[in-house]
Biopython code that builds the backbone (N, CA, C, O; Angstrom):
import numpy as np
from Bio.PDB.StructureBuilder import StructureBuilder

atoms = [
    (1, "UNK", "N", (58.900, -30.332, 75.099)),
    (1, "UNK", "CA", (60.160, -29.808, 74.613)),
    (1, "UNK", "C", (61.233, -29.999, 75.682)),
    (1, "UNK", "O", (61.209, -29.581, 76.840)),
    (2, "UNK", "N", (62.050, -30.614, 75.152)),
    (2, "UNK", "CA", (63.195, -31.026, 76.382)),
    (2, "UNK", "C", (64.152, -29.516, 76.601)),
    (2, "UNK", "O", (64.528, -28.938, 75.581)),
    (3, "UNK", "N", (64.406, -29.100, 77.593)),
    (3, "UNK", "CA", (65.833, -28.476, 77.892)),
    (3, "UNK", "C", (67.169, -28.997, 77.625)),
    (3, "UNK", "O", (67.426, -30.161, 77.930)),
    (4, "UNK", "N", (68.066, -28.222, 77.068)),
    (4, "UNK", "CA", (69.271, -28.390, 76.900)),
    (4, "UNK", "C", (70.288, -28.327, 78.259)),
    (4, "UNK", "O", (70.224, -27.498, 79.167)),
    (5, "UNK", "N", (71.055, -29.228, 78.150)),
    (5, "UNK", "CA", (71.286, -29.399, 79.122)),
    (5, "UNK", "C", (72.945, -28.276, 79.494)),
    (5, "UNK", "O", (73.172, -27.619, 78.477)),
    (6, "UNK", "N", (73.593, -28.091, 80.177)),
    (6, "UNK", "CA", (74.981, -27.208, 80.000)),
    (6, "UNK", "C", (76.257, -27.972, 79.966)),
    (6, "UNK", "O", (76.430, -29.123, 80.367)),
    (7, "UNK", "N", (76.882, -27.392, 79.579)),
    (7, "UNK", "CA", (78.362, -28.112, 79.452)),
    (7, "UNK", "C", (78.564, -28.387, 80.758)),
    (7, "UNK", "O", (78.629, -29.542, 81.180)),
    (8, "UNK", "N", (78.673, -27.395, 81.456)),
    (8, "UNK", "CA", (78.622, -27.482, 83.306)),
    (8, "UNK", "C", (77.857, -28.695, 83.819)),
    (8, "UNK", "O", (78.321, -29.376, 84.734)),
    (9, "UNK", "N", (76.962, -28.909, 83.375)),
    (9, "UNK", "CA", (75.871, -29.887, 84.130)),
    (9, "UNK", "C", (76.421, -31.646, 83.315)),
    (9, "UNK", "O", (76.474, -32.820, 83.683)),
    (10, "UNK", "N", (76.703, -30.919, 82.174)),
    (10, "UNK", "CA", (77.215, -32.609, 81.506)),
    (10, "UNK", "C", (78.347, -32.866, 82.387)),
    (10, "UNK", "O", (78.375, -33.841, 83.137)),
    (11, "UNK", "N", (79.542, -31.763, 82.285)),
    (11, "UNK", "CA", (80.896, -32.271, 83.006)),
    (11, "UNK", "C", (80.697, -32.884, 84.974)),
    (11, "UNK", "O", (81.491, -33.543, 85.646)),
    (12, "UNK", "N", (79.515, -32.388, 85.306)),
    (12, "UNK", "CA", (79.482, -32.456, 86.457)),
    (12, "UNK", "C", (78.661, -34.165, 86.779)),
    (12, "UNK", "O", (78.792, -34.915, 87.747)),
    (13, "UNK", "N", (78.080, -34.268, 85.904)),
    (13, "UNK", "CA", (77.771, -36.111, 85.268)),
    (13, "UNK", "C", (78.582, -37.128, 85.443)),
    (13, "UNK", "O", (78.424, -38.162, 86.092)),
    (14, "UNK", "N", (80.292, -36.399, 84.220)),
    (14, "UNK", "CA", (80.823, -36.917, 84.148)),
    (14, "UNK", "C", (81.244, -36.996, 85.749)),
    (14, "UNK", "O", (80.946, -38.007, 86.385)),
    (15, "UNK", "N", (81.839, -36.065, 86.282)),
    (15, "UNK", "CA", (82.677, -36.154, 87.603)),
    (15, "UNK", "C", (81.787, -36.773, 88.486)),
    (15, "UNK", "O", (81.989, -36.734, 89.700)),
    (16, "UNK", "N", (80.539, -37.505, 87.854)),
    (16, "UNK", "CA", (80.104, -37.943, 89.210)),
    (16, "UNK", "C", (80.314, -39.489, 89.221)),
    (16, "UNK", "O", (79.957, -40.176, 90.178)),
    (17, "UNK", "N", (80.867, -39.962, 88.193)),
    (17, "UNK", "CA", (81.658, -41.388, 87.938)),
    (17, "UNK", "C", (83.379, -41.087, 88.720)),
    (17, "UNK", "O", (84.127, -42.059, 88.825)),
    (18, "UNK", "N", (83.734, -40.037, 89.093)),
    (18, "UNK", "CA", (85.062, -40.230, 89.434)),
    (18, "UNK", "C", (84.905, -39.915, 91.143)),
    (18, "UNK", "O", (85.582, -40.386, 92.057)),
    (19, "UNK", "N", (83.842, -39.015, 91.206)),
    (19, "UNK", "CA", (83.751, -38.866, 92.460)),
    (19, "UNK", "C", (83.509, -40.093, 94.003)),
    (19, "UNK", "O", (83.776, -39.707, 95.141)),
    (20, "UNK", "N", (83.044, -41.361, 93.749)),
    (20, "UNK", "CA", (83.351, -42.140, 94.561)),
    (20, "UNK", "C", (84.996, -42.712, 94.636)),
    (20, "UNK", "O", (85.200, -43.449, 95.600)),
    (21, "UNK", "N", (85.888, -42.520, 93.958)),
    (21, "UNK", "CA", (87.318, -43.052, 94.121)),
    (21, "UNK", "C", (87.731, -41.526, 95.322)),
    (21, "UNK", "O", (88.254, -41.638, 96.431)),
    (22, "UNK", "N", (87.335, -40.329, 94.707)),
    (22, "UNK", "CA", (87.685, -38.837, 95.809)),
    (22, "UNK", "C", (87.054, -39.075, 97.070)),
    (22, "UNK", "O", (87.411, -38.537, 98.118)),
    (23, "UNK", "N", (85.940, -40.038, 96.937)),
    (23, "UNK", "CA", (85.089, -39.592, 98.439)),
    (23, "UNK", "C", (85.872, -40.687, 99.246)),
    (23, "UNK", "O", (85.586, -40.583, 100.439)),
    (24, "UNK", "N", (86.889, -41.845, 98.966)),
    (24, "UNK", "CA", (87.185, -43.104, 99.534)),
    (24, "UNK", "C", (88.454, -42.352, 100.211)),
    (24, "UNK", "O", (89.098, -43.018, 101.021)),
    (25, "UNK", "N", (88.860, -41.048, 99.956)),
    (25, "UNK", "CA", (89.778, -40.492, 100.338)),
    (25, "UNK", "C", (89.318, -39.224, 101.117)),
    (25, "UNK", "O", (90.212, -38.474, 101.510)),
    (26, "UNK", "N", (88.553, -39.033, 101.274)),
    (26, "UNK", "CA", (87.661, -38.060, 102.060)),
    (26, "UNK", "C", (88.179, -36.574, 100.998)),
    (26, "UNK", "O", (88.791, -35.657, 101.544)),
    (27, "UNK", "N", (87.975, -36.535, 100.076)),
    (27, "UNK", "CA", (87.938, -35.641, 98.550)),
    (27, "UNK", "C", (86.561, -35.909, 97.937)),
    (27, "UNK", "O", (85.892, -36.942, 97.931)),
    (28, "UNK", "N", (86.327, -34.725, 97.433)),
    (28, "UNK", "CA", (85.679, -34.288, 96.302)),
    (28, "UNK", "C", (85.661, -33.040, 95.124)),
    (28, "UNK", "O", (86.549, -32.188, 95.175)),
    (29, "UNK", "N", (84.762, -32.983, 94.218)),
    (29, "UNK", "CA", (85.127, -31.661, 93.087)),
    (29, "UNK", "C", (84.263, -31.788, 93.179)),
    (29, "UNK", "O", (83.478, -32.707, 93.411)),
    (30, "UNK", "N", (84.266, -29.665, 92.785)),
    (30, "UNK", "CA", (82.631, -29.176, 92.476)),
    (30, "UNK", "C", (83.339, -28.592, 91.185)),
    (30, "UNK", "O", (84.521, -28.329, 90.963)),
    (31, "UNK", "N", (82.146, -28.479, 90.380)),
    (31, "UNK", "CA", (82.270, -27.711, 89.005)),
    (31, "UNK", "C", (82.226, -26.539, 89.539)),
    (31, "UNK", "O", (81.551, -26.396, 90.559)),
    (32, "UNK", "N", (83.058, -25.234, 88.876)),
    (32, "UNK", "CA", (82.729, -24.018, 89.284)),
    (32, "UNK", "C", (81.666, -23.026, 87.911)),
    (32, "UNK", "O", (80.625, -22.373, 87.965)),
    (33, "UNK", "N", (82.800, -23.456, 86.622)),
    (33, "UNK", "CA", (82.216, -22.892, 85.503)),
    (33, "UNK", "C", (83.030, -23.305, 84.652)),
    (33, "UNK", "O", (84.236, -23.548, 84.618)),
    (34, "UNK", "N", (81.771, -23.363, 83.641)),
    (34, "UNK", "CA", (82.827, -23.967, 82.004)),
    (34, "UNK", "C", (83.058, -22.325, 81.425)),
    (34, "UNK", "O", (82.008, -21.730, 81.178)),
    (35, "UNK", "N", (84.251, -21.622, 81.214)),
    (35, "UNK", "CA", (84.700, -20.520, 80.583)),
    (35, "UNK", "C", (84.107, -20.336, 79.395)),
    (35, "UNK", "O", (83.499, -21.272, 78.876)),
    (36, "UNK", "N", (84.191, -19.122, 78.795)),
    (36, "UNK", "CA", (83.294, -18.696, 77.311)),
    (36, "UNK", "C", (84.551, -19.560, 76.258)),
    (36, "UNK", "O", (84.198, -20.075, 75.198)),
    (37, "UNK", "N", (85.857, -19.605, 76.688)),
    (37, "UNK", "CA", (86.743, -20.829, 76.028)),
    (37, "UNK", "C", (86.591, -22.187, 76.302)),
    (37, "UNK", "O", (87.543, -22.966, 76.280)),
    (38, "UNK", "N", (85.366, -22.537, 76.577)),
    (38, "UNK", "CA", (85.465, -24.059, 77.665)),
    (38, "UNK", "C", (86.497, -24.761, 78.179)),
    (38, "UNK", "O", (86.671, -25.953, 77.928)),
    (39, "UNK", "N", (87.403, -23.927, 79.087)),
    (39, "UNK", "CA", (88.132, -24.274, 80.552)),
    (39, "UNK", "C", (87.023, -24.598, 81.032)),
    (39, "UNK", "O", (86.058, -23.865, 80.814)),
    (40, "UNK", "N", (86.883, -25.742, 81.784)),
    (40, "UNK", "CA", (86.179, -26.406, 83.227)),
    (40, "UNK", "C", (86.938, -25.758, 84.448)),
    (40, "UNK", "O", (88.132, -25.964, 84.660)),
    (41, "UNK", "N", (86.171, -24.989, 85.198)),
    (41, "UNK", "CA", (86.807, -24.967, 86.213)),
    (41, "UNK", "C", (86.460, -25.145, 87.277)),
    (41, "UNK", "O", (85.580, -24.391, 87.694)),
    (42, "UNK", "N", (86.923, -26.079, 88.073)),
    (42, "UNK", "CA", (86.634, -26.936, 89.515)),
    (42, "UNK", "C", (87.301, -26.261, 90.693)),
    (42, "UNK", "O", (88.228, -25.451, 90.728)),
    (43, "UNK", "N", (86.717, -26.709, 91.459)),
    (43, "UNK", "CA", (87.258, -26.465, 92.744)),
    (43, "UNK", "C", (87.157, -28.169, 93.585)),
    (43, "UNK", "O", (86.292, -29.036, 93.461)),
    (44, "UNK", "N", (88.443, -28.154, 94.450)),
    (44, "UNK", "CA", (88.887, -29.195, 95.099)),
    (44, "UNK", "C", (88.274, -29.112, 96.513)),
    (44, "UNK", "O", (88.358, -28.099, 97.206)),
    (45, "UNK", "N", (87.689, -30.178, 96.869)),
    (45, "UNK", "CA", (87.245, -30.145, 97.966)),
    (45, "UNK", "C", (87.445, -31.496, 99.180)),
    (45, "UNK", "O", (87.532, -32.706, 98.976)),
    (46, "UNK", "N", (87.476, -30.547, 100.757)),
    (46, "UNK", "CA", (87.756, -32.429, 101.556)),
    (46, "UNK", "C", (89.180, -32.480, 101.532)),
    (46, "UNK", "O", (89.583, -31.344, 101.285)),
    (47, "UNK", "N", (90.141, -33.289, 101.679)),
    (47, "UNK", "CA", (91.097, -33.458, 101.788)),
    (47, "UNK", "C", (91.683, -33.494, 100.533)),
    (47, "UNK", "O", (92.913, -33.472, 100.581)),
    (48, "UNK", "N", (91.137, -33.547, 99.294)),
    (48, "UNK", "CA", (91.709, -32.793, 97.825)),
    (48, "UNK", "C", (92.570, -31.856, 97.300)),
    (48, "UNK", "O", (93.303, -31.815, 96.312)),
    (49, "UNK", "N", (92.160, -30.735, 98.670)),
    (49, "UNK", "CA", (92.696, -29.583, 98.822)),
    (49, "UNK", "C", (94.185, -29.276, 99.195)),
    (49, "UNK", "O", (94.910, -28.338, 98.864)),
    (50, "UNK", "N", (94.405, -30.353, 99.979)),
    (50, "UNK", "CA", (95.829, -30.523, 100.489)),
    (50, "UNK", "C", (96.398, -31.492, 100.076)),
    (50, "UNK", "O", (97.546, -31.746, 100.442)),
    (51, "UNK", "N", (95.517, -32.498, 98.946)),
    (51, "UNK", "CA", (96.651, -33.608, 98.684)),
    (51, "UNK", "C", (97.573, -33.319, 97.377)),
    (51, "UNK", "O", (97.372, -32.657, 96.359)),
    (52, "UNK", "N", (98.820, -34.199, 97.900)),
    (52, "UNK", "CA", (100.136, -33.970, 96.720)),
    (52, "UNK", "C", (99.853, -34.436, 95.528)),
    (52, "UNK", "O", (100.505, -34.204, 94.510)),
    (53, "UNK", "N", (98.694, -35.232, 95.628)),
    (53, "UNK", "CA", (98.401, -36.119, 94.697)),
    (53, "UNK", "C", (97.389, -35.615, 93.636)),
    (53, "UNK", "O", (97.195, -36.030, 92.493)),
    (54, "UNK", "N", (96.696, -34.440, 94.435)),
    (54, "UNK", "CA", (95.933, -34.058, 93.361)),
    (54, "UNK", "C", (96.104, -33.741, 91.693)),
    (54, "UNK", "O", (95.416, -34.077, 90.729)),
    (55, "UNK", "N", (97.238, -33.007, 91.803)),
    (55, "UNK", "CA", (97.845, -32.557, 90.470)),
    (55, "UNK", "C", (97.409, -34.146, 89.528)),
    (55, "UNK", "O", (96.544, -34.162, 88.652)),
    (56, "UNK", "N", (98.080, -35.163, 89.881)),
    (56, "UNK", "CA", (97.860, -36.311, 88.944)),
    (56, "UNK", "C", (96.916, -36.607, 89.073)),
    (56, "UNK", "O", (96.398, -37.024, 88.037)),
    (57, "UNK", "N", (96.036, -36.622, 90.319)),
    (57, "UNK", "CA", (94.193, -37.020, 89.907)),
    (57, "UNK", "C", (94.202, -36.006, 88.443)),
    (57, "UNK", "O", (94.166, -36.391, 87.275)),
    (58, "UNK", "N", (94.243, -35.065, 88.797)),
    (58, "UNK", "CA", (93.595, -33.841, 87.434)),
    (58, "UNK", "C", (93.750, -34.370, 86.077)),
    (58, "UNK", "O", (92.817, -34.636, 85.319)),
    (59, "UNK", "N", (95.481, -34.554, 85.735)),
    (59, "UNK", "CA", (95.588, -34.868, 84.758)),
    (59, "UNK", "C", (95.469, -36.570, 84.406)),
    (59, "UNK", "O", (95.441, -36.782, 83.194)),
    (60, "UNK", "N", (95.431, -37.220, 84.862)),
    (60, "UNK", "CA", (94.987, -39.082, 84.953)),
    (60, "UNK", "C", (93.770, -39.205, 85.079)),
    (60, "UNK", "O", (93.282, -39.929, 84.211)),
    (61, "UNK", "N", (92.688, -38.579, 86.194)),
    (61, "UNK", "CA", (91.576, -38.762, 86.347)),
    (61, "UNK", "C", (90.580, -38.147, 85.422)),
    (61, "UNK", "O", (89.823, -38.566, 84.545)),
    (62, "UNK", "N", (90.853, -37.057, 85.923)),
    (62, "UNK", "CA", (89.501, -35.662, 85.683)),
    (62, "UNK", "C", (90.032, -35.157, 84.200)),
    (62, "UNK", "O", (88.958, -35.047, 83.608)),
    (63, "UNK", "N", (90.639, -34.937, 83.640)),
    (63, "UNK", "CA", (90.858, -34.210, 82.119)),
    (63, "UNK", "C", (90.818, -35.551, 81.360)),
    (63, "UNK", "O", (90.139, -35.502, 80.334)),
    (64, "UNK", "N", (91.396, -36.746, 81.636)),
    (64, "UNK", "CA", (91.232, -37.973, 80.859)),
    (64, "UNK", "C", (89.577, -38.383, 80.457)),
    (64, "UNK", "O", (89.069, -38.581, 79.353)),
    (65, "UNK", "N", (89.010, -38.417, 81.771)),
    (65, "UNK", "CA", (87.205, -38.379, 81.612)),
    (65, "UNK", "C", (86.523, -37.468, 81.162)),
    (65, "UNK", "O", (85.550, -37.795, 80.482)),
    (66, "UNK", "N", (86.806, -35.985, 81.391)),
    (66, "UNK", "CA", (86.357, -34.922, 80.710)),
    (66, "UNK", "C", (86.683, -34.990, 78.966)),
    (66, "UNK", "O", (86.003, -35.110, 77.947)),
    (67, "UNK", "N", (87.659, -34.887, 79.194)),
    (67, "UNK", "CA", (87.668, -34.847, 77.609)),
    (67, "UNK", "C", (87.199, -36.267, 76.516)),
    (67, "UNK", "O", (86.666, -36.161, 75.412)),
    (68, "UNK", "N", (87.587, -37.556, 77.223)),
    (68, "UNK", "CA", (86.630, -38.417, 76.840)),
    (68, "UNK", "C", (85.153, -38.407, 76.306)),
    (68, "UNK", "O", (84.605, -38.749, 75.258)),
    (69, "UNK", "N", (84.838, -37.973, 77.253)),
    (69, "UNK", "CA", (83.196, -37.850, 76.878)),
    (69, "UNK", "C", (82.894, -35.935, 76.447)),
    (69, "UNK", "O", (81.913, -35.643, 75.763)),
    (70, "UNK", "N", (83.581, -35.152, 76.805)),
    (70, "UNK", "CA", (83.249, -34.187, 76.281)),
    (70, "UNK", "C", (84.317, -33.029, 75.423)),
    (70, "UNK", "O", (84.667, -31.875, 75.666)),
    (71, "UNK", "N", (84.610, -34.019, 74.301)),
    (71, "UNK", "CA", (85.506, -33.542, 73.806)),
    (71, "UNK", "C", (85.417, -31.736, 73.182)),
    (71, "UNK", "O", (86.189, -31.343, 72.308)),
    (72, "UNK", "N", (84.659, -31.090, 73.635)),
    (72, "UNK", "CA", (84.436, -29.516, 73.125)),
    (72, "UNK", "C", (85.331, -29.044, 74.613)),
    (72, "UNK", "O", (85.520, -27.827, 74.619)),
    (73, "UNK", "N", (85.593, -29.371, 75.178)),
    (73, "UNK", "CA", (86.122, -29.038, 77.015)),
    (73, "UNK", "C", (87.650, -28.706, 76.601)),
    (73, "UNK", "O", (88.479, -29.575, 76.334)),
    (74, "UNK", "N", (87.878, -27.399, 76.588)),
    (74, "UNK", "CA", (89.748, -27.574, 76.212)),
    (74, "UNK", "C", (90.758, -27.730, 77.091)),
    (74, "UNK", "O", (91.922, -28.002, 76.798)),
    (75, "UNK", "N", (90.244, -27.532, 78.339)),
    (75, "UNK", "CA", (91.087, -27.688, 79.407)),
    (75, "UNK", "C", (90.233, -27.991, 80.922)),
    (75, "UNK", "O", (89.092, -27.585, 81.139)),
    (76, "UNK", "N", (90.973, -28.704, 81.781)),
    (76, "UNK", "CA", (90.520, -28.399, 82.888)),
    (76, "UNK", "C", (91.608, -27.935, 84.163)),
    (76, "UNK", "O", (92.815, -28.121, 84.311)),
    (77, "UNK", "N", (90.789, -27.390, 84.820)),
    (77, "UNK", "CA", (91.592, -26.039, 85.369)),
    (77, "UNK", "C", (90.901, -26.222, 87.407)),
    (77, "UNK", "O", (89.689, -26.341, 87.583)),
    (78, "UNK", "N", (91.420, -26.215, 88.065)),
    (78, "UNK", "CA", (91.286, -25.767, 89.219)),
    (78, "UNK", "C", (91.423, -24.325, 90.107)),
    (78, "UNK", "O", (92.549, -23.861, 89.927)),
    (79, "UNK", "N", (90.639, -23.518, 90.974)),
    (79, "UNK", "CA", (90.647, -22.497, 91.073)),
    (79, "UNK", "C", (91.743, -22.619, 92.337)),
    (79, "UNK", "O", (92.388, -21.613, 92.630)),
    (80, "UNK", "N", (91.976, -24.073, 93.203)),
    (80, "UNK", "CA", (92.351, -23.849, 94.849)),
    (80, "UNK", "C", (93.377, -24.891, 94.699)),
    (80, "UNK", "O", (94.072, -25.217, 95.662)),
]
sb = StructureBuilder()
sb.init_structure("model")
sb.init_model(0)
sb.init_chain("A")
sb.init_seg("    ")
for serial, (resi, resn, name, xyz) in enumerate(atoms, 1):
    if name == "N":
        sb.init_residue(resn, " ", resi, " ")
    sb.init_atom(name, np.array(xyz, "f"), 0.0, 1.0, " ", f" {name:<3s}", serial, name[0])
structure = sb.get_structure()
């Protein structure tokens, strides 16, 4: 009998296709929790944290791929 897997654990799949472009910048994301509304919420990590640029990773990168492949995800959200 297979286990089901979590929204958390799928989205964190996904981010692991975006995460070598974050690590070439000394960045990365951790999943924190998918909300009982499925908000994703990440945390920025590495030099992520301070870049200007993040805002448009989020919405270009990370919500474009999230919701791609997991279209039940209504938002994604950063805690930092």
């Amino acid at each position: 009998m297979a286990t089901e897997i979590s929204l958390a654990e799928k989205a964190d799949k996904v981010l692991d296709e975006i995460r070598p472009h974050l690590a070439a910048d000394g960045g990365n994301v951790e999943v924190v929790e998918v909300t009982s509304d499925n908000v994703l919420m990440i945390k920025w990590l590495g030099n992520c944290t301070n870049c200007n640029m993040s805002s448009m990773t989020m919405k270009a990168g990370i919500e474009v791929a999230i919701k791609g492949q997991l279209p039940e995800i209504t938002a994604v959200k950063a805690i930092n």
